[in-house]
C-alpha positions in Angstrom: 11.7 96.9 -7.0 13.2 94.0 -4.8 15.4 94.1 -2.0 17.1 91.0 -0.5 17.7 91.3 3.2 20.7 89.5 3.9 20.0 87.2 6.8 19.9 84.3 4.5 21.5 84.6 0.9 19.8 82.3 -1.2 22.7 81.6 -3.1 24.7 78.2 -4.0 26.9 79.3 -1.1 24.2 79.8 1.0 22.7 76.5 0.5 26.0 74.9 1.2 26.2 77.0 4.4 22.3 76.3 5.3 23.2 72.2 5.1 26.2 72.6 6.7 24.7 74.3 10.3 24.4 73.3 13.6 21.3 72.0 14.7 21.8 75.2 17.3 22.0 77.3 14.5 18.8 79.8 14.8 18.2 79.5 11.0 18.2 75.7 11.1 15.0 74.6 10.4 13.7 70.9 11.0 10.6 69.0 12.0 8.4 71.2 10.3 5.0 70.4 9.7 3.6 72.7 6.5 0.4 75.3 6.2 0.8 75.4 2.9 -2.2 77.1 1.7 -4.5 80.5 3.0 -7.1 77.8 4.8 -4.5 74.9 5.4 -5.4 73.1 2.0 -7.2 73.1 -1.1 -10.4 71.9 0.8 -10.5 75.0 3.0 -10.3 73.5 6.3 -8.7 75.7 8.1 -7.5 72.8 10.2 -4.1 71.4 11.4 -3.4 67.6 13.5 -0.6 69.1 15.0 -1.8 69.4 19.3 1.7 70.2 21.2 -0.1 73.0 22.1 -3.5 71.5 24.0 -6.2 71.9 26.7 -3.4 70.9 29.4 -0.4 73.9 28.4 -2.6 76.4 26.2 -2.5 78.7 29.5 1.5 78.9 29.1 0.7 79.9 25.5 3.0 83.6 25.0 3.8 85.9 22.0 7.3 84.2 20.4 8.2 87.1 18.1 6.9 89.7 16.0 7.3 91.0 12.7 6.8 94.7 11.2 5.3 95.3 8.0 7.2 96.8 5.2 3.8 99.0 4.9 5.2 100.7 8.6 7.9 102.5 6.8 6.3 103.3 3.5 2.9 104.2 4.4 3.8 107.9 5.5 6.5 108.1 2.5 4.2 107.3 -0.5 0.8 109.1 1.6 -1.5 105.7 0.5 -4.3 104.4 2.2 -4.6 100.8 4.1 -7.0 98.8 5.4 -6.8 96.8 8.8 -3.8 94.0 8.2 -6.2 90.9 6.4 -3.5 88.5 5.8 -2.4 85.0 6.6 0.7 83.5 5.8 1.6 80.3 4.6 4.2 78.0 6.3 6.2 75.9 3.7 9.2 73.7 5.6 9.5 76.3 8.3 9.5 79.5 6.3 6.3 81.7 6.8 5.4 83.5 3.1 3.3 86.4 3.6 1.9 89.9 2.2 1.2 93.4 3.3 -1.6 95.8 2.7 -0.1 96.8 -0.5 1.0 93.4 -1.7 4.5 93.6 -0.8 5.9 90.1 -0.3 8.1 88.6 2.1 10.0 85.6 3.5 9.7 84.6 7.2 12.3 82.4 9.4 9.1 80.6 11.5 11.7 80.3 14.3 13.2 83.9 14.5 10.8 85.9 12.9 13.7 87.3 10.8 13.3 88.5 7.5 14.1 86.3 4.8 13.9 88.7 1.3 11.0 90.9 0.4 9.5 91.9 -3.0 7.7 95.4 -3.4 5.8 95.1 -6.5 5.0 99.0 -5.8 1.4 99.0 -6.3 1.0 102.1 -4.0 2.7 104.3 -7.2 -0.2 103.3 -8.9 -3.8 104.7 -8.9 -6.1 103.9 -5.8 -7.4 100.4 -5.4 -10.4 99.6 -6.4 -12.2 99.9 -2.6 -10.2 103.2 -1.7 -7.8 101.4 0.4 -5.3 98.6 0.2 -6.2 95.2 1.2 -4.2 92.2 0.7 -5.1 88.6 2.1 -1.7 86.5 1.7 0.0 84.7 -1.6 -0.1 80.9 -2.7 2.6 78.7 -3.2 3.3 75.7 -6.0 5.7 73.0 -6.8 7.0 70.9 -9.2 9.2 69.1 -6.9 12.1 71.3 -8.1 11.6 74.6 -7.3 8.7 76.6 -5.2 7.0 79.5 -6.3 5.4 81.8 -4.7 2.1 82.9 -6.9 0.1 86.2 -6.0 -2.4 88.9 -7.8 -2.0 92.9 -6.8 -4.1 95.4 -5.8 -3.6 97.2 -9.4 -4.1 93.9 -11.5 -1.1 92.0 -11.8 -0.8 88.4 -11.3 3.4 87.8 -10.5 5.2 84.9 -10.1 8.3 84.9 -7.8 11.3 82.2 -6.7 10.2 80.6 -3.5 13.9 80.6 -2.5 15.2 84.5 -2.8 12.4 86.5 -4.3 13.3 86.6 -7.9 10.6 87.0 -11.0 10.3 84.4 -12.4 11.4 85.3 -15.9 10.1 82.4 -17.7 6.3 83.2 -16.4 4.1 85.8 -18.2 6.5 88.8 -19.4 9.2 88.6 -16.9 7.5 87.6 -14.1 4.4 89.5 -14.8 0.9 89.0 -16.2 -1.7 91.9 -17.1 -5.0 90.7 -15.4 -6.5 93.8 -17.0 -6.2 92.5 -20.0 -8.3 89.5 -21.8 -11.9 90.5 -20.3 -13.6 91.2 -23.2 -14.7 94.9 -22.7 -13.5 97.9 -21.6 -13.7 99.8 -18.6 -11.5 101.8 -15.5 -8.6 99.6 -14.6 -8.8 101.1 -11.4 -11.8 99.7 -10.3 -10.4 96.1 -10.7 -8.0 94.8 -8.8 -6.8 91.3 -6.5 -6.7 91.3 -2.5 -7.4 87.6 -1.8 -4.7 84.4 -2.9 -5.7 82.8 -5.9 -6.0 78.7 -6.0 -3.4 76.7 -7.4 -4.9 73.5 -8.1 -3.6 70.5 -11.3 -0.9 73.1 -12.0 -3.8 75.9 -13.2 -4.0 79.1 -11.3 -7.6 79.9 -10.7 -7.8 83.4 -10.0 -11.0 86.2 -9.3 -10.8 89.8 -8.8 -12.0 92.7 -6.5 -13.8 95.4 -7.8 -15.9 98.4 -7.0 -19.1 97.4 -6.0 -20.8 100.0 -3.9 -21.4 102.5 -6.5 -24.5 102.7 -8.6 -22.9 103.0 -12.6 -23.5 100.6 -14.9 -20.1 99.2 -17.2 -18.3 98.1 -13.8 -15.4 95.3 -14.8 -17.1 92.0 -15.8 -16.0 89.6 -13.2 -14.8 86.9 -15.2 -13.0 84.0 -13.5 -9.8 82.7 -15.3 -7.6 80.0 -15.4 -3.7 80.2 -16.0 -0.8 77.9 -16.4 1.4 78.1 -12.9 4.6 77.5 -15.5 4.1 79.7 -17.9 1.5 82.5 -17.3 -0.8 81.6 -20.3 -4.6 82.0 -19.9 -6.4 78.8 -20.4 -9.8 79.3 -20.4 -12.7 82.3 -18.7 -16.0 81.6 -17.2 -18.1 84.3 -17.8 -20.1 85.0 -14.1 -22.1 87.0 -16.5 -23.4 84.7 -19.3 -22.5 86.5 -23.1 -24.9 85.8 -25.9 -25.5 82.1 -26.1 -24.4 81.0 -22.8 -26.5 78.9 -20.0 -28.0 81.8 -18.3 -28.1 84.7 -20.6 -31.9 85.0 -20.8 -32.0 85.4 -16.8 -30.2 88.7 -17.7 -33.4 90.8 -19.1 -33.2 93.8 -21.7 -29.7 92.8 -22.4 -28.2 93.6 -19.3 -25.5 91.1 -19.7 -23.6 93.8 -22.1 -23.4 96.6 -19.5 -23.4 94.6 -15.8 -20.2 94.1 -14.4 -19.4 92.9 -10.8 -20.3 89.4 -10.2 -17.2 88.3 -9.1 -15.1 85.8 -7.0 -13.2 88.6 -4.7 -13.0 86.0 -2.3 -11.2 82.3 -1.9 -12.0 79.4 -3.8 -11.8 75.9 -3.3 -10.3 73.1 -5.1 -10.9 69.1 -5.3 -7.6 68.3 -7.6 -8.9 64.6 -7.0 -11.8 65.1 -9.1 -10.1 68.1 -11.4 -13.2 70.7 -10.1 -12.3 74.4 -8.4 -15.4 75.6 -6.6 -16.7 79.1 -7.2 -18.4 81.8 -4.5 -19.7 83.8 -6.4 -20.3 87.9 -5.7 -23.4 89.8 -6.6 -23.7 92.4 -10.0 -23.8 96.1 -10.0 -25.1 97.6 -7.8 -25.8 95.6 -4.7 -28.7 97.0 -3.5 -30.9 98.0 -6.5 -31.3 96.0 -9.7 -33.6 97.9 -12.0 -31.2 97.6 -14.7 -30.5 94.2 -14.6 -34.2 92.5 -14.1 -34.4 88.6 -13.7 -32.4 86.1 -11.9 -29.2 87.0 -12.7 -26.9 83.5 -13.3 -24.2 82.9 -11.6 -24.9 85.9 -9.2 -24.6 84.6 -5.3 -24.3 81.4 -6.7 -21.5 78.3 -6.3 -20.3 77.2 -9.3 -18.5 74.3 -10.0 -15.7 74.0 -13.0 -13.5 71.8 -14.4 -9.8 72.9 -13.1 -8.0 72.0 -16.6 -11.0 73.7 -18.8 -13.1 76.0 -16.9 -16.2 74.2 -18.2 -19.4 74.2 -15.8 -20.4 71.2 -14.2 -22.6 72.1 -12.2 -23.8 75.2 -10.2 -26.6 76.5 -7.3 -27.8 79.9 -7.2 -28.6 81.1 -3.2 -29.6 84.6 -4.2 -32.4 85.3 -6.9 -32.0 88.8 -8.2 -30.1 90.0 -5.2 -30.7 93.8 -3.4 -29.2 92.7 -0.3 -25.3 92.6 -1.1 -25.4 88.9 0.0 -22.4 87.5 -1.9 -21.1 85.1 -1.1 -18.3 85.7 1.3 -15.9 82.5 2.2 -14.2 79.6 0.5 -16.8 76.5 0.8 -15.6 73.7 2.6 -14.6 70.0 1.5 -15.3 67.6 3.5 -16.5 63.8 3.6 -19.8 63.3 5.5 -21.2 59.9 6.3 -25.0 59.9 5.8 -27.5 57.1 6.1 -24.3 54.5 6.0 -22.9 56.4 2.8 -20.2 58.1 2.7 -20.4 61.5 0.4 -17.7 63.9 -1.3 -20.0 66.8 0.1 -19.2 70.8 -0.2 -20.3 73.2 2.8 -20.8 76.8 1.8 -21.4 79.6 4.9 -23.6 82.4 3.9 -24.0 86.3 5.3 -27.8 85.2 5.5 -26.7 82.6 7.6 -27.2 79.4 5.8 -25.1 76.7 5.6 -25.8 75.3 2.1 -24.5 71.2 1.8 -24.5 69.6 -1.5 -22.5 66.3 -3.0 -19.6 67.8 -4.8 -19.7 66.3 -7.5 -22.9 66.0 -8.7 -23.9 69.2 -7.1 -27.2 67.8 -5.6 -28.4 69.1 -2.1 -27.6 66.7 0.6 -30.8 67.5 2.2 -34.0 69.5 0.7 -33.5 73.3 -0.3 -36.7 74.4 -0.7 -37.8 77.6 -2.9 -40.3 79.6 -0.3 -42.3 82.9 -1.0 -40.5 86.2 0.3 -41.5 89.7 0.3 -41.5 91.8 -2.7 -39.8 95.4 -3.5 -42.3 98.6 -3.9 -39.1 100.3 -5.3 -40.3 101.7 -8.4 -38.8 99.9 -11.7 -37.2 97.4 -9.0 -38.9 93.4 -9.6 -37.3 91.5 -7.4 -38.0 87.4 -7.1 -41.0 86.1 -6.2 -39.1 83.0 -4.4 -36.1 82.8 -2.5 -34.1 79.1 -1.6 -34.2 78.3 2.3 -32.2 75.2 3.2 -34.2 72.6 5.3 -30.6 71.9 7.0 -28.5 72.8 8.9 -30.6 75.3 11.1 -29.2 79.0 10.2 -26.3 79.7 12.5 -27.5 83.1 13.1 -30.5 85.1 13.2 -32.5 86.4 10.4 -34.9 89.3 10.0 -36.1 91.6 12.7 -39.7 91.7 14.5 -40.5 93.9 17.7 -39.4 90.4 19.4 -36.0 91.1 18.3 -35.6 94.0 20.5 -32.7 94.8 23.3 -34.8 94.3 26.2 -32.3 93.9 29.6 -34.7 96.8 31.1 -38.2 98.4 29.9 -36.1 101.5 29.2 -33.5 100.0 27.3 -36.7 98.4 25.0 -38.5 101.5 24.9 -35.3 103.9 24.0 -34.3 101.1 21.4 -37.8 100.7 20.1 -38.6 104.7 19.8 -35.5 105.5 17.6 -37.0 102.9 15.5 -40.3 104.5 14.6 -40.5 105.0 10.8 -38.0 102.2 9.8 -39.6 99.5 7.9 -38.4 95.8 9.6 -39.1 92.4 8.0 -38.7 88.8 7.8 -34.9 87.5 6.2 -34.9 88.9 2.4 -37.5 91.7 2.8 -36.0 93.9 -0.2 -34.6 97.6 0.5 -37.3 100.5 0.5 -37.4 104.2 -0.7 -38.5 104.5 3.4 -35.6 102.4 4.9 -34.5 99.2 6.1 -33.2 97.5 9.0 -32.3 94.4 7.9 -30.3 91.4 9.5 -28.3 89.6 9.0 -27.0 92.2 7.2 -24.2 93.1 4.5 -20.9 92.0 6.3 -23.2 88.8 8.2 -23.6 86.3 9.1 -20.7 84.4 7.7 -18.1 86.9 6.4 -14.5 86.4 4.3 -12.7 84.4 7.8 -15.5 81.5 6.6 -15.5 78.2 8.4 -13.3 75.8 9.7 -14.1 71.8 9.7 -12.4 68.9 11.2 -11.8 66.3 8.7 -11.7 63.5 10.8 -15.1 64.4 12.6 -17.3 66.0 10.0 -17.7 69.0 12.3 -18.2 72.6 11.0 -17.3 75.5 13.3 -18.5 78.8 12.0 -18.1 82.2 13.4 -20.7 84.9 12.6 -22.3 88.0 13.7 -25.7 89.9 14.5 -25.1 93.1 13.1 -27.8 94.9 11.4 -28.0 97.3 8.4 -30.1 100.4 7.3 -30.0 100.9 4.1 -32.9 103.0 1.8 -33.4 103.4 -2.4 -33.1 107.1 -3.2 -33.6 108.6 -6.8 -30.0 108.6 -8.2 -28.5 111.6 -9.8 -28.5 111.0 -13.7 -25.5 113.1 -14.0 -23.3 110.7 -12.0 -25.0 107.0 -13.2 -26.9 105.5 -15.5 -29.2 104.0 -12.9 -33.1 105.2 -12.0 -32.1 104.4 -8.1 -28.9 103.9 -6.2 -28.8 103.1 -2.3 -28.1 105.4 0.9 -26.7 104.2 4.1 -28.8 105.8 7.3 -27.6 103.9 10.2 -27.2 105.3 13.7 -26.2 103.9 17.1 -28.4 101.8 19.5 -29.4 103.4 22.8 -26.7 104.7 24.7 -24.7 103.3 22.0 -25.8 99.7 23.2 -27.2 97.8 20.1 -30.6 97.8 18.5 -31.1 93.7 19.2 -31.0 91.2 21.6 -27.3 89.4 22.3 -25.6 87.2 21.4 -23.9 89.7 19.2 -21.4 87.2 17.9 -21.3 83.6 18.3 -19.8 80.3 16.9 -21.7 77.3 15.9 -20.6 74.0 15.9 -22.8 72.0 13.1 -22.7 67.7 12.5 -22.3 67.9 9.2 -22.9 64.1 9.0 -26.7 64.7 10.9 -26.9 68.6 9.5 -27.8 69.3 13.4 -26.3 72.2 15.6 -23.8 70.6 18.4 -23.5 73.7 20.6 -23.3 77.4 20.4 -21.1 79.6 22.0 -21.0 83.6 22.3 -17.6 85.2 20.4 -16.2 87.8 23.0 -17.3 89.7 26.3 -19.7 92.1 24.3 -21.1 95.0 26.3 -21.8 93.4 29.7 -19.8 95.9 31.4 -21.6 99.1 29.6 -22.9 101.3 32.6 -26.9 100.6 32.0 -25.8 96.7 32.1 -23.5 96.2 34.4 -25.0 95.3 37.1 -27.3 92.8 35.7 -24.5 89.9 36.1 -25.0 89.1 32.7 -23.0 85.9 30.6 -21.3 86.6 27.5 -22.9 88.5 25.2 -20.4 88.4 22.6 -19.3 90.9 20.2 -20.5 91.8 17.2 -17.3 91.7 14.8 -15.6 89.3 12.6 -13.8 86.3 14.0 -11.4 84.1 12.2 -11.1 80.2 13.6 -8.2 78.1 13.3 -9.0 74.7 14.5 -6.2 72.3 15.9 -6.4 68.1 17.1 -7.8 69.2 20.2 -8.9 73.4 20.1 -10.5 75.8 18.6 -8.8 79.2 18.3 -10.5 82.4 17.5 -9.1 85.7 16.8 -11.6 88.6 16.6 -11.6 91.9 15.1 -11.7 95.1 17.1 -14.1 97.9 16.0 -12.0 100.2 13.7 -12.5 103.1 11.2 -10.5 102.6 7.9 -9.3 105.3 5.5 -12.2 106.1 3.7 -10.9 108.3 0.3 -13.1 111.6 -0.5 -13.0 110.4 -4.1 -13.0 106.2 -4.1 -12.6 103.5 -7.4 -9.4 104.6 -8.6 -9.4 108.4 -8.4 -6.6 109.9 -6.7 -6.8 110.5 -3.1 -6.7 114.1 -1.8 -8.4 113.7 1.1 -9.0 110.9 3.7 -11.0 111.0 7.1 -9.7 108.7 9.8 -11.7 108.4 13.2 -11.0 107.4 16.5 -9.7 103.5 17.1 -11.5 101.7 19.6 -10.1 98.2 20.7 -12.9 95.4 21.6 -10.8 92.5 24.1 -8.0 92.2 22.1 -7.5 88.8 23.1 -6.4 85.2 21.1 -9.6 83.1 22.4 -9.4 79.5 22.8 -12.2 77.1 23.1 -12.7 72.7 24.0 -13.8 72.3 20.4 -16.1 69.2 21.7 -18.3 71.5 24.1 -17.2 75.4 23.1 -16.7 76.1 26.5 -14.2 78.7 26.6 -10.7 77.8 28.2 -8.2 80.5 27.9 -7.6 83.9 26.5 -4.6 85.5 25.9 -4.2 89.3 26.0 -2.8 90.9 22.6 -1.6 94.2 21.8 -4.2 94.5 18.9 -7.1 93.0 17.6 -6.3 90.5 15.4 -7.0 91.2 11.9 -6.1 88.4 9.7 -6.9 84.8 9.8 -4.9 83.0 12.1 -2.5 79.7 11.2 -0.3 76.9 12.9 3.1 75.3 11.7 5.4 73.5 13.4 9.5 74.4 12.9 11.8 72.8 15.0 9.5 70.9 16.5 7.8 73.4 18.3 4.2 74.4 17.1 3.1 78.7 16.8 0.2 80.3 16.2 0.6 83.1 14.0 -1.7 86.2 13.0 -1.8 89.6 11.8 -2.7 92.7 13.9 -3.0 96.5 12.8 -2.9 98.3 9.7 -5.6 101.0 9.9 -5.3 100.8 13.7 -1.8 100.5 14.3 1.1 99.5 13.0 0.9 96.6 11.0 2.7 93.4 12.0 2.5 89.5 12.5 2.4 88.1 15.7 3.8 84.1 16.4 2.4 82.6 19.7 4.4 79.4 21.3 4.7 77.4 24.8 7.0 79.0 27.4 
């Protein structure tokens, strides 16, 4: 199951050899400078001091090495499915740790881009994942001060513990190496459907972990999206928090007819947060099954969409705020919060910034859990779905201003010319529009933002020094309508239907920018500036010769933010593998589509203004959240590109 690639034998010998090097020695490493977790930290910054690379050389940045997957050569072998490359890697005393699609780990020489060891776990001889394609975000690292380890969670439920140094289970962990996440959730249900694609947190030596799980289809008795702590020595489970409240929990009687026995979902399938300070790990919380109808689970739903807070050592509440009543809109939670200090009024404030795909930024004090300024409960439209009761009341923030738009009017329309408007506005007729959480309809919706944001998985970044939150998001759309479900396939009265269609002349339905990134005081809660993400369609024949600015584009951009920059890397549009037969069935059929790239560029913006300053042309999009380290005293940039659209591989920028 693991093969050791022997550019550097991490043996006795090999140690002796690695001290014993010449400082010219190409697997000498010194003067590193660590990214030692998925976002930087614990606190999710997504932010590194170092600035070798800065507004005066960025323009001599260039692509230092590359490094192909493991998933390249086994992809066609083994026939499974993957999703666009999602992960980061972690940089620990020059030596990048990172995963594939399919959770295969491996060691990194920062400097060489050599492989180190890898570890195939072999989730792909297993059923499908639980999303019909493999996703994998990156691994977490702990230590003692004695040895590193290298801590991740598989596609097909397996949380593993390997040596930092050559690969090795860690035999005193779990059995062998290995723990069973299947196991110890209280019911039963598909292990297919349940699964792990993002890092979990290692925080006070506990290993807070979440899971993904099938969400898109309509059956009741989905996995219960527990949240669980485990020792990072020996693989023991500590403690569960039930996102679900059982029988005698806070929160149980906002789950109506007894809901809580059969509603699964309601999970953490993104990262978490940790403040090892104060002992508390900081929860986003998903939505229940199904996202986009809740007739059988009527009432608020606790801890759906909500951020909870719980003691690392115990998993005990301390506190918790719920963003979503009764969601229909498949607004989970997407992103990590952010810690960060804010000085307000004189004070200064342990605060906790969480991004939202509405497009709120929610601040409270994290600790106490208290909004640092009003969030008001403010009526909202109700469903006309039939057996569908959706809340009355919905929480707005009075600030931050949302960082994106929210709901659609005629107003909203792509206007450059009267045709453009009238083309867009025709193919409109008959779909219902509305105000931010207008609930689905049996007619159809357009609603914005919509399921993937907003605010998606890349989050936030924040500099720690300045208080200032930079958050990428997108104006992208939805249809979605309730149709009657077939009762021989679920359990439910309704399920959803996705009816979307292209813009005119494939431009899109609403008015730019189509992707943006907003600078936010998180000290004054006021917006800074605002900058479009990407060229958008300004060179689309019906708009080219309006000289237009920016428009930006509407796809997912990931920030990393330096002393002095900000860099963003930005998807391209892209059609995954998308199984006949999805949560856990075996695949006998997949349908891929054409790739289109969108500027596959590395953007880099003066992170006091947001003008842009450089770009640098790529060979792909980039797909996974970009990082910096610094190994022999040079600093890189380094990303993940492909997958689904390419072969899959990391990328390492550096001066000339």
């Amino acid at each position: 199951m693991k093969s050791t690639y022997s550019f550097l034998v991490w043996s006795v010998v090999g140690l002796l050899l690695f001290a014993c090097s010449s400082p010219n020695d190409p697997l000498t490493i010194t003067q590193s400078v660590n990214w030692s977790s998925y976002a930087s930290d614990k606190f999710n910054s997504k932010y590194s001091p170092l600035d070798q690379i800065n507004k005066d050389n960025v323009n001599n940045l260039t692509i230092k090495w590359t490094w192909d997957s493991p998933d390249n050569a086994l992809v066609n072998q083994f026939n499974f499915p993957v999703s666009i490359y999602q992960a980061t890697p972690i940089a620990i005393d020059g030596i990048l740790y990172v995963s594939s699609s399919s959770a295969i780990v491996s060691a990194i020489h920062g400097v060489t881009g050599e492989t180190i060891w890898t570890y195939d776990p072999e989730t792909y001889k297993s059923n499908a994942p639980a999303h019909g394609a493999f996703i994998h975000r990156g691994v977490s690292y702990w230590d003692d001060g004695m040895e590193g380890r290298i801590i991740f969670g598989t596609p097909d439920a397996r949380l593993i513990a390997l040596n930092a140094r050559d690969g090795s289970l860690v035999e005193s962990f779990g059995e062998r190496g290995i723990v069973d996440l299947s196991k110890g959730l209280g019911r039963e249900f598909d292990p297919s459907h349940y699964g792990v694609s993002t890092p979990p947190i290692i925080a006070n030596d506990v290993i807070v972990i979440g899971a993904s799980i099938t969400d898109k289809d309509p059956q009741s008795m989905r996995p219960p999206g527990d949240i669980r702590g485990f020792d990072v020595k020996t693989g023991k489970q500590l403690w569960v928090f039930h996102t679900i409240p059982q029988e005698g929990e806070f929160g149980n009687e906002t789950w109506e007819n007894e809901s809580w026995k059969f509603t699964g979902n309601t999970n953490v399938w993104t990262r978490m947060s940790a403040d090892e300070e104060l002992g508390y790990v900081y929860l986003p919380i998903s939505t229940p099954t199904n996202d986009w109808y809740g007739g059988n689970r009527l009432g608020d739903n606790l801890f759906a969409e909500s951020l909870v807070c719980l003691n690392i050592k115990t998993g005990e509440r301390i506190w918790h705020f719920q963003m979503v009543h009764h969601g229909v809109w498949d607004y989970d939670l997407p992103a990590a919060p952010n810690l960060l200090d804010i000085n307000k009024d004189g004070k200064t404030i342990k605060a906790v910034a969480q991004v939202s795909k509405q497009g709120f930024t929610y601040v409270f004090d994290r600790v106490t859990g208290e909004p640092i300024w009003p969030i008001e409960e403010r009526p909202v439209p109700q469903s006309t779905v039939p057996g569908e009761r959706t809340s009355p009341t919905q929480p707005f923030p009075t600030k931050p201003a949302p960082f994106d738009r929210q709901g659609v009017t005629k107003e909203d329309i792509i206007d450059f010319t009267p045709k453009i408007f009238e083309d867009a506005w025709s193919s409109l007729k008959g779909v219902d529009l509305g105000e931010l959480f207008t609930p689905p309809t049996e007619n159809g919706l357009m609603y914005l933002p919509g399921a993937l944001g907003g605010a998606n998985w890349h989050g936030a970044a924040v500099d720690p020094e300045t208080g200032i939150l930079y958050v990428p998001s997108m104006t992208f759309p939805v249809f979605f309508r309730i149709v009657k479900s077939d009762s021989t396939k679920t359990d439910a009265n309704y399920e959803w239907e996705n009816f979307g269609f292209p813009g005119p002349n494939g431009l899109p339905f609403l008015k730019p920018p189509y992707g943006r990134i907003t600078a936010i005081d998180m000290n004054e809660g006021n917006h800074i500036w605002q900058s479009p993400m990407g060229e958008g369609p300004r060179n689309h024949p019906l708009l080219k010769d309006l000289n237009l600015p920016r428009l930006g584009w509407n796809l997912r951009g990931s920030p990393v933010l330096t002393k002095t920059l900000l860099f963003i890397g930005q998807e391209g549009k892209y059609w995954e593998f998308v199984p006949a037969l999805v949560g856990g069935a075996k695949l006998t059929e997949v349908q891929t589509q054409e790739i289109i790239k969108f500027d596959p560029k590395m953007q880099v913006f003066d992170k006091e203004n947001g003008e842009l300053i450089f770009e640098l042309e790529l060979p792909l999009n980039v797909t996974g959240a970009p990082m910096t380290y610094m190994a022999n005293g040079k600093q890189y940039i380094a990303f993940a590109v492909g997958g689904s659209i390419g072969p899959a591989k990391i990328i390492a920028l550096g001066l000339k």
